[in-house]
N, C-alpha and C positions, 0 to 999 in steps of 0.2 A: 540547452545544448548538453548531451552527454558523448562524454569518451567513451568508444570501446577500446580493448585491450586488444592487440594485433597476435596476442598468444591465447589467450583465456576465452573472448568473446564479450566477458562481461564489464561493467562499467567500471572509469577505473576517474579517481578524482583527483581536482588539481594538485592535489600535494603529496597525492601518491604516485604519479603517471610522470613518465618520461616520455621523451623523443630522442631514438637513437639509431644508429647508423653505425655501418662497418667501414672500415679504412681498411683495405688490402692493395697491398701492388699499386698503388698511385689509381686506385678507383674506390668508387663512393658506391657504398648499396646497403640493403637491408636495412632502408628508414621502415621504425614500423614504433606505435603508442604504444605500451607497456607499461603496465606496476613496474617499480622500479625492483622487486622482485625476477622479473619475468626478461630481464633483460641479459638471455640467454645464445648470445651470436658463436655459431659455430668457428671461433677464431681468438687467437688467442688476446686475452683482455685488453691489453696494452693497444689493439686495433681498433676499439667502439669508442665512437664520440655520443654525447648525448649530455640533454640539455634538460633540466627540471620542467616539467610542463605547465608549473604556475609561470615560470619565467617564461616563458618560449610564448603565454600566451598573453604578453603584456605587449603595448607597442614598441619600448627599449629595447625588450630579450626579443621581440620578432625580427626587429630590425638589425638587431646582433647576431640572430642565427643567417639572416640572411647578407651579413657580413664574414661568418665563416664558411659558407658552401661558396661566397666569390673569392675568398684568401685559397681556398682548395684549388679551384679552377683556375684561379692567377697560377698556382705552382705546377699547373701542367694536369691535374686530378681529373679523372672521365667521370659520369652518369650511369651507371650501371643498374639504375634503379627504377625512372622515371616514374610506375607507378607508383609504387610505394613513396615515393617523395610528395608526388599530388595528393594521393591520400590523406599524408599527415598534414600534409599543406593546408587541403581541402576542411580537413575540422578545423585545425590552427582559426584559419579564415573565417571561418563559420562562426566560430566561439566569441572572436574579435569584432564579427557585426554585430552580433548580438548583443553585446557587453555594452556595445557605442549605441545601440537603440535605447538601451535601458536609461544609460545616461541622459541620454539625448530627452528625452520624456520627462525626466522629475525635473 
């Protein structure tokens, strides 16, 4: 399973790559995989959350990111995103079967 970069195109690896998201106005958007270079949201820094992408793609750090988009929502926070969140979701996912096949094997 490889990452593409949501700025670049090309692949981008676990210890280089984030997942991150915009905070504006009590809304959530602009989830997109990034170098951690590339993590370039038009808003000022203090608004981007984002999460290391070797973490995010372990079962703790999935179940913690998906512990802070329901702390978001508990405080009132909208979707503004929906594709972009499947997207990252969608490899997250991917990455995480993958890894449990491998195991699951030896």
């Amino acid at each position: 399973m490889k990452f593409i970069c949501d700025d670049c195109g090309k692949e981008v690896s676990l210890q280089e790559g984030t997942l991150s998201w915009s905070d504006e106005g009590n809304s959530l958007r602009g989830f997109r995989i990034t170098h951690k270079i590339d993590q370039n949201h038009s808003c000022d820094p203090q608004h981007v959350g984002y999460i290391h992408l070797w973490i995010v793609t372990g079962l703790t750090g999935f179940t913690k990111f998906t512990e802070i988009l329901a702390d978001y929502w508990a405080k009132g926070y909208t979707l503004n995103d929906l594709a972009g969140l499947k997207k990252a979701l969608n490899q997250i996912g991917l990455y995480i079967w993958e890894q449990s096949k491998k195991e699951t094997s030896n």
